[in-house]
Biopython code that builds the backbone (N, CA, C, O; Angstrom):
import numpy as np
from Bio.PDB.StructureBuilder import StructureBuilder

atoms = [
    (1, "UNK", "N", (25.309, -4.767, 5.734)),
    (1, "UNK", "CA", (24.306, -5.587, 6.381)),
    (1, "UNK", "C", (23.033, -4.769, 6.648)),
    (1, "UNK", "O", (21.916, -5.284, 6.599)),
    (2, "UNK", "N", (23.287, -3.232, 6.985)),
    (2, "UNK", "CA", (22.062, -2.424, 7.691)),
    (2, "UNK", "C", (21.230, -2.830, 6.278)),
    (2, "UNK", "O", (20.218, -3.530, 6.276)),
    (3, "UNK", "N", (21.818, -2.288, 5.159)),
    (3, "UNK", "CA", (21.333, -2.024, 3.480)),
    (3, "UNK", "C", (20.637, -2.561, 3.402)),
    (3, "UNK", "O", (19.545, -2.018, 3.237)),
    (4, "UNK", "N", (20.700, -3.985, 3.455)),
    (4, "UNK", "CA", (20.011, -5.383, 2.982)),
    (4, "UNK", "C", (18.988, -5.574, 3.845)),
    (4, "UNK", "O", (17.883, -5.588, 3.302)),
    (5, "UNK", "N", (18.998, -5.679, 4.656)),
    (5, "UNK", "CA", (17.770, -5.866, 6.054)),
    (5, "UNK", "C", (16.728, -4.655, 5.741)),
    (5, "UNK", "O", (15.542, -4.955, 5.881)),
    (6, "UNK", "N", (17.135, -2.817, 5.178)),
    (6, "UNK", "CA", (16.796, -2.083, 5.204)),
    (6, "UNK", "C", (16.061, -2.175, 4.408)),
    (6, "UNK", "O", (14.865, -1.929, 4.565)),
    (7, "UNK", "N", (16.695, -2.636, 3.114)),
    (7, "UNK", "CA", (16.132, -2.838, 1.751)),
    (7, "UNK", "C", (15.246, -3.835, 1.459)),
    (7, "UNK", "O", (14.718, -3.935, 0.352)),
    (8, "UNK", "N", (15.007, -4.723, 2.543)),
    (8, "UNK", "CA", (14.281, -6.106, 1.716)),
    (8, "UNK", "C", (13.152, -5.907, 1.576)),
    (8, "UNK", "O", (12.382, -5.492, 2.443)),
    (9, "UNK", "N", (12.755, -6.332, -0.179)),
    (9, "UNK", "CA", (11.864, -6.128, -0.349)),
    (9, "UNK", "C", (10.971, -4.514, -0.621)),
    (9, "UNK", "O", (9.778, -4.213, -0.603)),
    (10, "UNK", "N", (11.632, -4.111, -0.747)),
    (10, "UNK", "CA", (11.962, -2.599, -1.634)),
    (10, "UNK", "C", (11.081, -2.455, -2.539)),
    (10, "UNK", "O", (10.271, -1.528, -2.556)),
    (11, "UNK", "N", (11.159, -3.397, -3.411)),
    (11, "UNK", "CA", (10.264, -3.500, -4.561)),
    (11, "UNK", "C", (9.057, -3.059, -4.952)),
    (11, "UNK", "O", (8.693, -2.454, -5.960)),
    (12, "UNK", "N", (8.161, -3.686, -3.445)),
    (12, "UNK", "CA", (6.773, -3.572, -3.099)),
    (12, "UNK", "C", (6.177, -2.447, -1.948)),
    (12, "UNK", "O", (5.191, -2.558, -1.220)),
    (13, "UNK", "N", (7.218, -1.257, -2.077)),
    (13, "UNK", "CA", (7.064, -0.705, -0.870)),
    (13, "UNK", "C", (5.730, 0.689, -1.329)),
    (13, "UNK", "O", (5.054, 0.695, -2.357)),
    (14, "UNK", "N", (5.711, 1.212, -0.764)),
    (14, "UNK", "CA", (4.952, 2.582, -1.207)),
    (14, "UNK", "C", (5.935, 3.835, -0.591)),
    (14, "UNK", "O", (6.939, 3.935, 0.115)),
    (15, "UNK", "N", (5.153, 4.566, -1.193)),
    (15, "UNK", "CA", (5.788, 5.945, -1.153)),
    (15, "UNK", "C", (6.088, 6.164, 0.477)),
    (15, "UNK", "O", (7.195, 6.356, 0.979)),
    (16, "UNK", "N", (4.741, 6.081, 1.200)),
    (16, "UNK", "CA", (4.859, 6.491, 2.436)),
    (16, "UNK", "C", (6.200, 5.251, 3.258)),
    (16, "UNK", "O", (7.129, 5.554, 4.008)),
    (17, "UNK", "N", (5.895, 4.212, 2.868)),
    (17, "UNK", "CA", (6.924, 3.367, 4.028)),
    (17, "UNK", "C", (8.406, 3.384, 3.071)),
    (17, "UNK", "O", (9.201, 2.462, 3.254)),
    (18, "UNK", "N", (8.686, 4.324, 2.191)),
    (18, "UNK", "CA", (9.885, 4.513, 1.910)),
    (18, "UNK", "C", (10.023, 5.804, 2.464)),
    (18, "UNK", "O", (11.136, 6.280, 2.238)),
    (19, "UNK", "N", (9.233, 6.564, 3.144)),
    (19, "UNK", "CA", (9.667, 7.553, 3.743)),
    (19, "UNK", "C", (10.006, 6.800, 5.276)),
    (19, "UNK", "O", (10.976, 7.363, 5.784)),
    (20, "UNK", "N", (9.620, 6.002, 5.897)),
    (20, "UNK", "CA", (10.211, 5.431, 6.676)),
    (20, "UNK", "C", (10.910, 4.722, 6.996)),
    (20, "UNK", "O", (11.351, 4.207, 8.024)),
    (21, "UNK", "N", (11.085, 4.701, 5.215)),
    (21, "UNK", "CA", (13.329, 4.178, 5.736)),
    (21, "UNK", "C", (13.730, 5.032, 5.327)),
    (21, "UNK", "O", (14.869, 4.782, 4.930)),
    (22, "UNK", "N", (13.281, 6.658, 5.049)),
    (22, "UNK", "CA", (14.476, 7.458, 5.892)),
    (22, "UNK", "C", (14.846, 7.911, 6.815)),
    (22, "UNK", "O", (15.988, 8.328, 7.012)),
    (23, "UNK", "N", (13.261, 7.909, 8.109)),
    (23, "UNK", "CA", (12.877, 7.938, 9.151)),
    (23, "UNK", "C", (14.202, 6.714, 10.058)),
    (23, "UNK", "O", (15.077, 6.886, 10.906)),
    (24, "UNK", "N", (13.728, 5.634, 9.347)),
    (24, "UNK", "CA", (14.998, 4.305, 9.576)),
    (24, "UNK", "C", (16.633, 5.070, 9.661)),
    (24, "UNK", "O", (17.445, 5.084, 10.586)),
    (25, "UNK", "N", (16.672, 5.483, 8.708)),
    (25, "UNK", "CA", (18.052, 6.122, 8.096)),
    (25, "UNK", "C", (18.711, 7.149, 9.576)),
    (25, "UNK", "O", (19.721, 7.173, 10.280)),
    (26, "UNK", "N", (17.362, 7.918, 9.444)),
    (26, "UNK", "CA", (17.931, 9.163, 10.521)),
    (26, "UNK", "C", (18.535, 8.862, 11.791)),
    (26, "UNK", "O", (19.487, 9.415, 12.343)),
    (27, "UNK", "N", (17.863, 7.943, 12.143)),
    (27, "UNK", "CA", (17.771, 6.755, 13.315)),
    (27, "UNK", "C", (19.305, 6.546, 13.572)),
    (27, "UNK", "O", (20.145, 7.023, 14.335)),
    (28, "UNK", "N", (19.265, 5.433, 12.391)),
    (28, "UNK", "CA", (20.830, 5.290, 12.893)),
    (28, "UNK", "C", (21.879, 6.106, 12.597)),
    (28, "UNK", "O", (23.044, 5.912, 12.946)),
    (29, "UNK", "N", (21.359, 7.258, 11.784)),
    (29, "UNK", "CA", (22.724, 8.050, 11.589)),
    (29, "UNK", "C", (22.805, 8.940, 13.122)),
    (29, "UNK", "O", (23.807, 9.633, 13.302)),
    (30, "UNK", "N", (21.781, 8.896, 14.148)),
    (30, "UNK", "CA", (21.464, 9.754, 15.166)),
    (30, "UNK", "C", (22.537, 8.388, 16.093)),
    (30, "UNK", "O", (23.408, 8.674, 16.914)),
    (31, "UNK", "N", (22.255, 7.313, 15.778)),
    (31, "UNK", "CA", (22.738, 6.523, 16.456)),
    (31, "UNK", "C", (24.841, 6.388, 16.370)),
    (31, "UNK", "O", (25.450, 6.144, 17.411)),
    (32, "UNK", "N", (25.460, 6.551, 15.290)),
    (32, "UNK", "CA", (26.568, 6.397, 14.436)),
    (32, "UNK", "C", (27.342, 7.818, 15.423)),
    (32, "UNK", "O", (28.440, 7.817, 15.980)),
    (33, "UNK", "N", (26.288, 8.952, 15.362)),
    (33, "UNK", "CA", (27.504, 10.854, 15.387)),
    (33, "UNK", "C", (27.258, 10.818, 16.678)),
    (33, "UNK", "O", (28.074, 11.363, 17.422)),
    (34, "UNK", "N", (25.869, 10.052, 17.345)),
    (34, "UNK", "CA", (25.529, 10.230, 19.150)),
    (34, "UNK", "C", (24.654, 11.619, 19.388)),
    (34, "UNK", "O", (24.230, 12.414, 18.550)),
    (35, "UNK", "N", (24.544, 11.623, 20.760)),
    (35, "UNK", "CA", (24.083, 12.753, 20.495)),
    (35, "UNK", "C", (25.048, 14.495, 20.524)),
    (35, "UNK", "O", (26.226, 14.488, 20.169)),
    (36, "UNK", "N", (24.423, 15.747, 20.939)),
    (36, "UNK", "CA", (24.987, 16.796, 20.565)),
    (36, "UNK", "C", (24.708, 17.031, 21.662)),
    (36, "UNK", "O", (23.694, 16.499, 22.112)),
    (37, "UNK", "N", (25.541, 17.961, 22.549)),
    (37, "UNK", "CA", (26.125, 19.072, 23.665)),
    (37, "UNK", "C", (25.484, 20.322, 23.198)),
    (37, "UNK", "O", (25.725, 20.841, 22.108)),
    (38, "UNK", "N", (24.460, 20.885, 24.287)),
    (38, "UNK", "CA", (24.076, 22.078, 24.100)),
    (38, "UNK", "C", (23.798, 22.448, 25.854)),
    (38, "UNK", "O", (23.260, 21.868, 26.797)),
    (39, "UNK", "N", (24.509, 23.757, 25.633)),
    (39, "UNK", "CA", (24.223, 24.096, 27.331)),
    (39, "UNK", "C", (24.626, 23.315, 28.348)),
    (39, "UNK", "O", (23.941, 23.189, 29.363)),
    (40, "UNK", "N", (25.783, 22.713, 28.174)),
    (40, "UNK", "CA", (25.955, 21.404, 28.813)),
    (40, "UNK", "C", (24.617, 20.116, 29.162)),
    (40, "UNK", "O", (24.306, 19.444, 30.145)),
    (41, "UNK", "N", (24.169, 20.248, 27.916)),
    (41, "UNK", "CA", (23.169, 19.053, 28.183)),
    (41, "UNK", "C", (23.574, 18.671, 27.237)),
    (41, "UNK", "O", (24.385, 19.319, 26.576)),
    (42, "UNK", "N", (23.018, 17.214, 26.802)),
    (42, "UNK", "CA", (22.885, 16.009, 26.185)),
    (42, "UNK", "C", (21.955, 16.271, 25.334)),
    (42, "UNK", "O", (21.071, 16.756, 26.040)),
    (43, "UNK", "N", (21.377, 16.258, 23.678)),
    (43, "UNK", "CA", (20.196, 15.879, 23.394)),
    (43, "UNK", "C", (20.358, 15.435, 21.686)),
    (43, "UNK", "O", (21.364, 15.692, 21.024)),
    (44, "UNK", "N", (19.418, 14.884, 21.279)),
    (44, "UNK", "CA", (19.189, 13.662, 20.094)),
    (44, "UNK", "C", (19.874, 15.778, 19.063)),
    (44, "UNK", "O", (19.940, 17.001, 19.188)),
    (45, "UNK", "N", (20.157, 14.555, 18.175)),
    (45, "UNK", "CA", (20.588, 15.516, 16.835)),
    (45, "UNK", "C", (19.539, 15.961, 16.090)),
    (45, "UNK", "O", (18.938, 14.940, 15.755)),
    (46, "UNK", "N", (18.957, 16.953, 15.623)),
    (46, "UNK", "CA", (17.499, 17.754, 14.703)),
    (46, "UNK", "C", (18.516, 17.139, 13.252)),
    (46, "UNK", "O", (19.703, 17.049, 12.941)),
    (47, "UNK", "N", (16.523, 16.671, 12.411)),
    (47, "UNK", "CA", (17.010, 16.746, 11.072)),
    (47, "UNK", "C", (17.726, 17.535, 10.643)),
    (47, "UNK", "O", (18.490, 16.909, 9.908)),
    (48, "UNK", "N", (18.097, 19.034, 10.627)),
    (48, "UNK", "CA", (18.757, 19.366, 10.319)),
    (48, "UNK", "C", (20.483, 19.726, 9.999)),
    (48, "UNK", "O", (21.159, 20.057, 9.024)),
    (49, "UNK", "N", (20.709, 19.426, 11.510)),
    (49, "UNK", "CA", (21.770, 18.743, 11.395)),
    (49, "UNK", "C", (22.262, 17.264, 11.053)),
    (49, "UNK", "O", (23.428, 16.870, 11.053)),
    (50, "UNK", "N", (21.499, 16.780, 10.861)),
    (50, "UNK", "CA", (22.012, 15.451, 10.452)),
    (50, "UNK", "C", (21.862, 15.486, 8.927)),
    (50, "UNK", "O", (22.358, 14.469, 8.441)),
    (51, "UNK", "N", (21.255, 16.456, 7.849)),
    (51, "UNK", "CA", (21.147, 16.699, 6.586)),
    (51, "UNK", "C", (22.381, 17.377, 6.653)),
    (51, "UNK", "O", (23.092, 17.096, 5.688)),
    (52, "UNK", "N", (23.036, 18.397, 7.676)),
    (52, "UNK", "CA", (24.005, 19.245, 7.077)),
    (52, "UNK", "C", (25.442, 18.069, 7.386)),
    (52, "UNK", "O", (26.544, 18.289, 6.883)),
    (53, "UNK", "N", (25.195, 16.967, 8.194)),
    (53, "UNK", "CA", (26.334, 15.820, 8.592)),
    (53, "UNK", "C", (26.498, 15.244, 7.214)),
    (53, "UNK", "O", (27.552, 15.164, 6.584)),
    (54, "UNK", "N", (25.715, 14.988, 6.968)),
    (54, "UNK", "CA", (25.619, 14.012, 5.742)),
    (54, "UNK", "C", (25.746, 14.661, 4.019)),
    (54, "UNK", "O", (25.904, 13.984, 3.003)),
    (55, "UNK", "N", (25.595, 16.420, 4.137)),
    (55, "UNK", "CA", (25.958, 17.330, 3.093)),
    (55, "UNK", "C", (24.505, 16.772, 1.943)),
    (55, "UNK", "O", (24.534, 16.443, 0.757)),
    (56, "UNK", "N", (23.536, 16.845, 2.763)),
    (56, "UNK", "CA", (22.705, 16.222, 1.770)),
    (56, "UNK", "C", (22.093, 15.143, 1.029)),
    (56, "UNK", "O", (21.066, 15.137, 0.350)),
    (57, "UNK", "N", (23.047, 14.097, 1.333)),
    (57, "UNK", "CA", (23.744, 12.921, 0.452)),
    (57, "UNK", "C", (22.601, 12.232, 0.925)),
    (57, "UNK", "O", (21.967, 13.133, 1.474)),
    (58, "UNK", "N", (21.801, 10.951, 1.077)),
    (58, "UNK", "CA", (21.361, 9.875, 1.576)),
    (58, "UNK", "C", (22.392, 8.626, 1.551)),
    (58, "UNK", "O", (23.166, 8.462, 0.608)),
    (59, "UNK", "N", (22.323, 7.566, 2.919)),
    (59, "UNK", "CA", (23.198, 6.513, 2.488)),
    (59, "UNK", "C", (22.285, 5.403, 2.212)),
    (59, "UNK", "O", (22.785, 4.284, 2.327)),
    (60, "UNK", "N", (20.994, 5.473, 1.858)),
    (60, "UNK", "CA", (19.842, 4.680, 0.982)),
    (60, "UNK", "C", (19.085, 5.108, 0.294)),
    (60, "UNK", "O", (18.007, 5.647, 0.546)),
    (61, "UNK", "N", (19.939, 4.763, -1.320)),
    (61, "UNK", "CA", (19.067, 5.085, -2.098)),
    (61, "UNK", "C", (17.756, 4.396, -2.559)),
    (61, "UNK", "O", (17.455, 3.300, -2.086)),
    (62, "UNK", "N", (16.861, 5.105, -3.602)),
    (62, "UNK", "CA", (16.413, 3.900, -3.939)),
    (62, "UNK", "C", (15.188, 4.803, -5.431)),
    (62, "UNK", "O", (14.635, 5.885, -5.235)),
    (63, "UNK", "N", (15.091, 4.203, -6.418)),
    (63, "UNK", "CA", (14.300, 4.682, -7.125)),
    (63, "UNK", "C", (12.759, 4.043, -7.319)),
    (63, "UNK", "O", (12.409, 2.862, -7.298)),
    (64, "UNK", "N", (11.845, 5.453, -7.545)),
    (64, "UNK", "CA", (10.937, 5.241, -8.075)),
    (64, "UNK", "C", (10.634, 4.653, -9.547)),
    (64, "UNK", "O", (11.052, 5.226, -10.553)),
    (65, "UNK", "N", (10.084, 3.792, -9.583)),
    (65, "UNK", "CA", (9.812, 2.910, -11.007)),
    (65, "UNK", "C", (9.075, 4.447, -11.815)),
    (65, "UNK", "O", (8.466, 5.281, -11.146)),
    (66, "UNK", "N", (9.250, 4.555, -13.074)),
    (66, "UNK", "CA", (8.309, 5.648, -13.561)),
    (66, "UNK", "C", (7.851, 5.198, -14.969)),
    (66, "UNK", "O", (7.181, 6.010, -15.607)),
    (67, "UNK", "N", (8.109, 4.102, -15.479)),
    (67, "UNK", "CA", (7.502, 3.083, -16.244)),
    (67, "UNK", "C", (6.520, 1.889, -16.005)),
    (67, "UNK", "O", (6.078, 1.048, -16.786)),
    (68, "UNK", "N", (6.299, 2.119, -14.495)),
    (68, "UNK", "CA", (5.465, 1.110, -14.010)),
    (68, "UNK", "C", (3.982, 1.127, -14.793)),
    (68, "UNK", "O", (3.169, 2.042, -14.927)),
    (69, "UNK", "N", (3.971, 0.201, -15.100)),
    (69, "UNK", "CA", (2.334, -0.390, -16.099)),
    (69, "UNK", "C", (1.663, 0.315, -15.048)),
    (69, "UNK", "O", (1.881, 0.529, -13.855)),
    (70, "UNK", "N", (0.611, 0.659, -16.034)),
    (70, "UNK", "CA", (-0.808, 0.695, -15.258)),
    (70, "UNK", "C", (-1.700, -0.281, -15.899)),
    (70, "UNK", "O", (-2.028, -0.418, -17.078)),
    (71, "UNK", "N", (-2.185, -1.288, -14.232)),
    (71, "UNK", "CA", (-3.110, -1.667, -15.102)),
    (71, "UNK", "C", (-4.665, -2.106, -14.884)),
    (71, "UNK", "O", (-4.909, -1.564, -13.806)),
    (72, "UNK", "N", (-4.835, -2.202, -14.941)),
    (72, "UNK", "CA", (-6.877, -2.081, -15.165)),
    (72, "UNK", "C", (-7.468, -2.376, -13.683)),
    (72, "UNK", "O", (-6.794, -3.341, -13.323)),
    (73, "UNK", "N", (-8.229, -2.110, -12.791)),
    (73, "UNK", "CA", (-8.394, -2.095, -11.382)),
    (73, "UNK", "C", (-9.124, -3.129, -11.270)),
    (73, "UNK", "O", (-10.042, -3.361, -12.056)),
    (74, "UNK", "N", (-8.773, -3.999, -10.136)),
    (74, "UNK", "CA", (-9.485, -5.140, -9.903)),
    (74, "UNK", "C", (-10.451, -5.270, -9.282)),
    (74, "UNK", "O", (-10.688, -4.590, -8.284)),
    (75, "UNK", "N", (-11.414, -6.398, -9.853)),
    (75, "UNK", "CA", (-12.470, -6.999, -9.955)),
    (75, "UNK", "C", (-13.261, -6.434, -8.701)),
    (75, "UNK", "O", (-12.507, -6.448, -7.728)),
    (76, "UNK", "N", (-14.193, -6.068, -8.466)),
    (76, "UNK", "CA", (-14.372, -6.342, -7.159)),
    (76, "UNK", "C", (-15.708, -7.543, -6.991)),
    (76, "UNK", "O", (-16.013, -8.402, -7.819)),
    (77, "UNK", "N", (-16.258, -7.318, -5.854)),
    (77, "UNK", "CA", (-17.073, -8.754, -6.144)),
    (77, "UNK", "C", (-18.266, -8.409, -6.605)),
    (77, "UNK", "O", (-18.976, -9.132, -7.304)),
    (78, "UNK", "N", (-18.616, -6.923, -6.107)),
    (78, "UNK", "CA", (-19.966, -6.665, -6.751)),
    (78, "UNK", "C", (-19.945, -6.310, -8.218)),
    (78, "UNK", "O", (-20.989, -5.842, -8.671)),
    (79, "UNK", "N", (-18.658, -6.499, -9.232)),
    (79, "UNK", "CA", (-18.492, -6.731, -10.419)),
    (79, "UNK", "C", (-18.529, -7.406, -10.685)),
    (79, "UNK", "O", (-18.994, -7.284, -11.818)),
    (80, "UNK", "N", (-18.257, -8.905, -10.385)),
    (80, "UNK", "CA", (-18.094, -10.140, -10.517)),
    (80, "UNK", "C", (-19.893, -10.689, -10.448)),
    (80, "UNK", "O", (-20.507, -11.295, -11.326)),
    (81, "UNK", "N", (-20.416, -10.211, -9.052)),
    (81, "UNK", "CA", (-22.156, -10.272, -9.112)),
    (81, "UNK", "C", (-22.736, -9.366, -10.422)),
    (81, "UNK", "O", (-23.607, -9.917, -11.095)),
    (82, "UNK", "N", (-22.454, -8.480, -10.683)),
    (82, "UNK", "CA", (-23.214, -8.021, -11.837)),
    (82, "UNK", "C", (-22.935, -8.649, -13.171)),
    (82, "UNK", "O", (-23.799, -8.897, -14.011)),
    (83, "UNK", "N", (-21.640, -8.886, -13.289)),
    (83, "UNK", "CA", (-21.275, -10.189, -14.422)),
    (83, "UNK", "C", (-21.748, -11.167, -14.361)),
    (83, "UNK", "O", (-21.902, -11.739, -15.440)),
    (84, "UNK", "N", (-22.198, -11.836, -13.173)),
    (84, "UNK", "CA", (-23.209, -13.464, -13.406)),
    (84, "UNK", "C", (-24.895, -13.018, -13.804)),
    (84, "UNK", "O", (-25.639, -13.656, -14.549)),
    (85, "UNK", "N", (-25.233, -11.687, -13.038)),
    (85, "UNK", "CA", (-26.426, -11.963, -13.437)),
    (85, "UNK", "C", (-26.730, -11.054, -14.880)),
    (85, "UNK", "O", (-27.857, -11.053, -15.376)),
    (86, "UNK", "N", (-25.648, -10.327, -15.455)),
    (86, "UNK", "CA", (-25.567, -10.132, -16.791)),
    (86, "UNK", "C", (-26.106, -11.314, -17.873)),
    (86, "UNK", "O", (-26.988, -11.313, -18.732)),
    (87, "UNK", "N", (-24.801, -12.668, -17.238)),
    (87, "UNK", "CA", (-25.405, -14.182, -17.978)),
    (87, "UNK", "C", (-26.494, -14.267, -17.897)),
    (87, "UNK", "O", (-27.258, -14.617, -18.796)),
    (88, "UNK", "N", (-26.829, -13.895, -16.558)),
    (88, "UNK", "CA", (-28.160, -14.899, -16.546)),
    (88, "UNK", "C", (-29.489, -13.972, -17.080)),
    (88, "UNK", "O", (-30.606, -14.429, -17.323)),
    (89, "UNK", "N", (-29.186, -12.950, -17.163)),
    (89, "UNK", "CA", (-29.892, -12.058, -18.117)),
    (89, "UNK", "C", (-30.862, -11.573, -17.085)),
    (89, "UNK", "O", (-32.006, -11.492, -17.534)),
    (90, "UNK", "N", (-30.715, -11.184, -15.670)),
    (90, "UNK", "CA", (-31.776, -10.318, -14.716)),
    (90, "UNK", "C", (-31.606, -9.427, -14.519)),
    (90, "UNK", "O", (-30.698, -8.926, -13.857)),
    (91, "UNK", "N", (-32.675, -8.857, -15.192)),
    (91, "UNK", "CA", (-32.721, -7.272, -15.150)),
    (91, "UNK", "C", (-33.456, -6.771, -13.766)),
    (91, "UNK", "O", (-34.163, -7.459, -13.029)),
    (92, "UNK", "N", (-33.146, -5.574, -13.633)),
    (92, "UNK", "CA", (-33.544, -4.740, -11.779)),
    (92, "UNK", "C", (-33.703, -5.862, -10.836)),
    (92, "UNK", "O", (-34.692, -6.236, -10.206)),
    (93, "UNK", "N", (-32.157, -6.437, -10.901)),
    (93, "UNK", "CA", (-31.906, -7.020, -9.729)),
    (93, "UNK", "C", (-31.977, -6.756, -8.587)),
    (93, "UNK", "O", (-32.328, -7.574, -7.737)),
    (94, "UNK", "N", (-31.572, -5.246, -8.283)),
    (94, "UNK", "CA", (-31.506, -4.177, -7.138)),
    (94, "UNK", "C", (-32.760, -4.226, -6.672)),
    (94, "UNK", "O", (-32.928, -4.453, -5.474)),
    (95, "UNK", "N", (-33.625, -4.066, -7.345)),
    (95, "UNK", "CA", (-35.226, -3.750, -6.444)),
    (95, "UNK", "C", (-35.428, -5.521, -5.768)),
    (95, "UNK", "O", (-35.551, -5.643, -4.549)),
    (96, "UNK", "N", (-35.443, -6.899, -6.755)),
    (96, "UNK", "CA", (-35.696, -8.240, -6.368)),
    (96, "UNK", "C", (-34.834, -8.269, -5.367)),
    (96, "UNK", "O", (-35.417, -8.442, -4.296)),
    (97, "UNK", "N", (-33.255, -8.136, -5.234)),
    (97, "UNK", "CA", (-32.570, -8.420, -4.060)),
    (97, "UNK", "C", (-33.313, -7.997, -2.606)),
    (97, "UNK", "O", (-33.150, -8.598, -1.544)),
    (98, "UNK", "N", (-34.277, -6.664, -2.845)),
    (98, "UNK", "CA", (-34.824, -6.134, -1.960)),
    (98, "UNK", "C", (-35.882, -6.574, -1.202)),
    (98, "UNK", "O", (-36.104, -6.278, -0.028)),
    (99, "UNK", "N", (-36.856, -7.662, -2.283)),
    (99, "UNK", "CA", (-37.360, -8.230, -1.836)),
    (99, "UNK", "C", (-37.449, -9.647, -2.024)),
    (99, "UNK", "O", (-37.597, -10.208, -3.110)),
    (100, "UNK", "N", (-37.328, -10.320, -0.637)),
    (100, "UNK", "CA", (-36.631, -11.886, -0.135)),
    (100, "UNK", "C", (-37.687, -12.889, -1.368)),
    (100, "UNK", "O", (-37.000, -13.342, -2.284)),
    (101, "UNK", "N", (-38.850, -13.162, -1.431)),
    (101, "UNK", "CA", (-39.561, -13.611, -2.058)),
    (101, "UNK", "C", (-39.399, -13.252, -3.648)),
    (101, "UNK", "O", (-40.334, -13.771, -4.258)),
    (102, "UNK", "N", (-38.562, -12.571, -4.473)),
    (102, "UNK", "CA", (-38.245, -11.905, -5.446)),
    (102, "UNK", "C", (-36.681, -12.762, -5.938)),
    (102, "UNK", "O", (-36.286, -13.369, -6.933)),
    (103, "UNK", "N", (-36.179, -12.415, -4.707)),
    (103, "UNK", "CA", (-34.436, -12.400, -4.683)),
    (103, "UNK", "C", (-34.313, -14.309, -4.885)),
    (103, "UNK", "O", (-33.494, -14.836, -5.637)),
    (104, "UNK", "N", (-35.339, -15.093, -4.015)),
    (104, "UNK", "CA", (-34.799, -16.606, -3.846)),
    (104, "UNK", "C", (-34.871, -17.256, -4.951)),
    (104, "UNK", "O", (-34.287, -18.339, -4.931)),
    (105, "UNK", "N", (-35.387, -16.971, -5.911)),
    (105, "UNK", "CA", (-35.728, -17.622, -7.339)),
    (105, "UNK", "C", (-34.497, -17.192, -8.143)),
    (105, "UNK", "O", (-34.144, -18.154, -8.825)),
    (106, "UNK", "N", (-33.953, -16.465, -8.276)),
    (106, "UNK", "CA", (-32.463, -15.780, -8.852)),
    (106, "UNK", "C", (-31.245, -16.292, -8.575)),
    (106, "UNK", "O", (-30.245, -16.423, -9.280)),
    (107, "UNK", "N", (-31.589, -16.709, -6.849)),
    (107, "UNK", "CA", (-30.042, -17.416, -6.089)),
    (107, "UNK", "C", (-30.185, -18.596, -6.635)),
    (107, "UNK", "O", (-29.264, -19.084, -7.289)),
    (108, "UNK", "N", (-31.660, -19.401, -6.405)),
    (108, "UNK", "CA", (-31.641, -20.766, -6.867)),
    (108, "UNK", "C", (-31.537, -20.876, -8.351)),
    (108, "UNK", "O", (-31.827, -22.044, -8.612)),
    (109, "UNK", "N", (-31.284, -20.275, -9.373)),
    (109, "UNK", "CA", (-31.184, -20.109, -10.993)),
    (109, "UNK", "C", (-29.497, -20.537, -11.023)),
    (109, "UNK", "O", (-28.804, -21.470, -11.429)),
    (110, "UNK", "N", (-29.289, -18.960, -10.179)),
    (110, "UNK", "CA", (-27.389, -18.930, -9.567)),
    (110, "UNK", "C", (-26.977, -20.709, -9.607)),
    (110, "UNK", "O", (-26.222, -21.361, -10.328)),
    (111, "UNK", "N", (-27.845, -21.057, -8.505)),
    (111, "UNK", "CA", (-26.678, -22.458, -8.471)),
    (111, "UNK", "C", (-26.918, -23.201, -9.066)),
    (111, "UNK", "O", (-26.060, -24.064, -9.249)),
    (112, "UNK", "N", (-28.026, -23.305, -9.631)),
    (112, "UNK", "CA", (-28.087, -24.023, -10.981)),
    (112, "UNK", "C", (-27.474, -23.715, -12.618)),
    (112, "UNK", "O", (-27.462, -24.723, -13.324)),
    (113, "UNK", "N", (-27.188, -22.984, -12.991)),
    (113, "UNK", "CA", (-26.745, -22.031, -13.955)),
    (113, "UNK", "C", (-25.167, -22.634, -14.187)),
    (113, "UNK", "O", (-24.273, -22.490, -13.353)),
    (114, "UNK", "N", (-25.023, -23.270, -15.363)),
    (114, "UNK", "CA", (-23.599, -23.569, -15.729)),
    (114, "UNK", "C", (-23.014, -22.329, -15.996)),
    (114, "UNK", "O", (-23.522, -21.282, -16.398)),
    (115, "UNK", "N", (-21.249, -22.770, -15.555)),
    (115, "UNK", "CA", (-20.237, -21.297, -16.004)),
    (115, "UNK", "C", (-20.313, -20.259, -15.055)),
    (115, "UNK", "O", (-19.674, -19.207, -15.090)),
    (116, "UNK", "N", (-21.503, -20.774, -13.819)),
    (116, "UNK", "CA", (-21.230, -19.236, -12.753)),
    (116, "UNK", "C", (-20.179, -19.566, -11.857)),
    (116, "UNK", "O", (-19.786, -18.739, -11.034)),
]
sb = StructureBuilder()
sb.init_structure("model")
sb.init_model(0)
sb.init_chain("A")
sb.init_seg("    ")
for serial, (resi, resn, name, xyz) in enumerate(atoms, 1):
    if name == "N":
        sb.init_residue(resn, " ", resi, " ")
    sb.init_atom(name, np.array(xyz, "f"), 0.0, 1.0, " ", f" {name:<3s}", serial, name[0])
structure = sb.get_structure()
């Protein structure tokens, strides 16, 4: 039951929040042995002993994909703006955007302009 709850959704995780299901892991294995007697005190178990409890082993595995596609980085919008006014064929947009009296004749083209 821990597995499944632990695991859901695994798929989509990243590197870092699969380090925090081993962070998860330690947890309850700290929770399972209790804690350790030192000096007649009480205190939580060190990673290290809980690596030498466990002989190394993990009880969640899980692999890294290493065939995962790469693939082409998405759009952003100021790509998407330089692609419409590519169509629309305006050149040194950058300086007209700059100026308002320049820029309003371009927006109003924009919403007129089939396919934008």
């Amino acid at each position: 039951l821990i597995r499944s709850v632990a695991t859901y959704g695994a798929e989509t995780w990243t590197v870092t929040e699969k380090n925090a299901l081993r962070m998860f892991e330690r947890k309850i294995i700290r929770k399972i042995y209790g804690p350790a007697m030192e000096n007649n005190m009480w205190r939580i178990r060190y990673n290290e002993e809980i690596n030498a409890l466990l002989k190394g082993e993990y009880i969640i595995r899980y692999q890294v994909s290493e065939n995962k596609k790469k693939r082409r980085p998405r759009m952003r919008w100021l790509d998407d703006v330089e692609n419409d006014l590519k169509k629309m064929k305006v050149k040194g947009w950058v300086l007209k955007m700059r100026k308002r009296e320049q820029w309003r004749p371009v927006v109003e083209e924009a919403k007129a302009h089939p396919g934008l």
